[in-house]
Structure formats: structure tokens, C-alpha cells
C-alpha positions in Angstrom: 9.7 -7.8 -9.0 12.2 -5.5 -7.9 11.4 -2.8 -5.5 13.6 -0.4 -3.6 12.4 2.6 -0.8 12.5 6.3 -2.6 10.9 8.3 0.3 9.6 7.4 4.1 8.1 10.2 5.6 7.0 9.1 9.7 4.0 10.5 10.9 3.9 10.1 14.4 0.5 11.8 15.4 -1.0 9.7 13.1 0.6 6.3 14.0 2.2 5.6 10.5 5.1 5.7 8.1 4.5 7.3 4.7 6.9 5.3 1.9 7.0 6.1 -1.9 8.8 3.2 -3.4 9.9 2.9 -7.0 9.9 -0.9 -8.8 10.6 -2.8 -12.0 8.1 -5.9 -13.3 7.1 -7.1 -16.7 3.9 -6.7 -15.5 1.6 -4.5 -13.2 1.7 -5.7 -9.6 -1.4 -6.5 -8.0 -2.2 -4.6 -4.5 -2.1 -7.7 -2.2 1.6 -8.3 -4.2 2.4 -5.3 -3.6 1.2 -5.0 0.3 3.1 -8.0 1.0 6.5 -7.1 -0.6 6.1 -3.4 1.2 5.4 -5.3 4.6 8.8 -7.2 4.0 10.8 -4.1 3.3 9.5 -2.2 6.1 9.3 -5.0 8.6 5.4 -4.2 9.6 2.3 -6.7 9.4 0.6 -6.9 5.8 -2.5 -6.2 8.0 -1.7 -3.0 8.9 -0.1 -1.7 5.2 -2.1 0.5 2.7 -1.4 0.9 -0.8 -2.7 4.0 -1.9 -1.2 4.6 -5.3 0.2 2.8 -8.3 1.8 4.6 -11.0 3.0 3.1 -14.2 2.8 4.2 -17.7 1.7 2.3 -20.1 4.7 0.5 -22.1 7.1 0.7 -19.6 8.4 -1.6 -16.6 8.9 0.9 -13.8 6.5 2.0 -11.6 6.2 3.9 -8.5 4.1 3.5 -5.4 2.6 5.3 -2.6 2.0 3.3 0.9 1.3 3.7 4.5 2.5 1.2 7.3 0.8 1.9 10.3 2.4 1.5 13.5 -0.8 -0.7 15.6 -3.9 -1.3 14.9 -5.6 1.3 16.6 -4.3 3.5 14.5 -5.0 1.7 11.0 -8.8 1.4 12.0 -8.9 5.2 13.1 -7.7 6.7 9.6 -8.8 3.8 6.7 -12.3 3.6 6.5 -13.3 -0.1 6.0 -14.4 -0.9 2.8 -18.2 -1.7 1.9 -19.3 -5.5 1.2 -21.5 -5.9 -2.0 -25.2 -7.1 -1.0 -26.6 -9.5 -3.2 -29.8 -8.9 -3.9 -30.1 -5.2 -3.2 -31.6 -2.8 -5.6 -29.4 -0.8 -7.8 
């Protein structure tokens, strides 16, 4: 997978860099692919990156995405919400 940086937008009242980044794969990327090759290229923790956004038509090879690295960890847990767990066994 090849991916370069498009755009970095930093945010600094908000404790994050804003990145679109455009790629080429045979394939999709997944997220957790995707959050650890954005973590390499912007030198943050995969911890504290965010993919927000995968665009890719369908037929092609490139895609673009849209990503957050957030400076600390403060920060990351004061603007993502934290995902809800699936309980088993709860009604519908």
C-alpha cells in the first residue's frame, strides 16, 4: 500500500493535526491498516490516531483518507467519544 500526505491542517486548541492522505492498494485498507501506516508517517502513537474517512470508488485503486493525530491523550479522550460495547443478552 502506498500512501503519501495531501493536506495537514494543525489544530492547536484542540490538541491535533488534521491530515488528508491520498493512497494506492489492490484492495480497500482496513482502519487498524490504515491507523498504523498514518501513525508511521506522522510520527504519533496508533493510540492516539483517528480515521475518520475512507474514500474509494468502486473499481479503482486510489483512495483518499481523512485522519486526526492527536497531540496527548487528554486531548484524544476530550473530543472522540468512546465507542459502545455490544451487551449480550440485552433486549433489542
Amino acid at each position: 500500500m502506498e500512501l503519501k500526505i495531501t493536506s495537514k491542517t494543525e489544530k492547536s486548541f484542540l490538541g491535533r493535526k488534521e491530515f488528508v492522505l491520498k493512497g494506492k492498494s489492490a484492495t480497500t485498507p482496513s482502519k487498524v491498516e490504515l491507523k498504523e501506516e498514518v501513525a508511521k508517517l506522522t510520527s504519533s502513537a496508533p493510540e492516539l490516531v483517528v480515521i475518520k474517512k475512507v474514500n474509494q470508488q468502486f473499481g479503482r485503486q486510489d483512495f483518499e483518507v481523512s485522519a486526526y493525530a492527536y497531540d496527548n491523550e487528554k486531548s484524544f479522550k476530550e473530543f472522540e467519544k468512546e465507542k459502545k460495547k455490544k451487551v449480550e443478552g440485552a433486549a433489542a
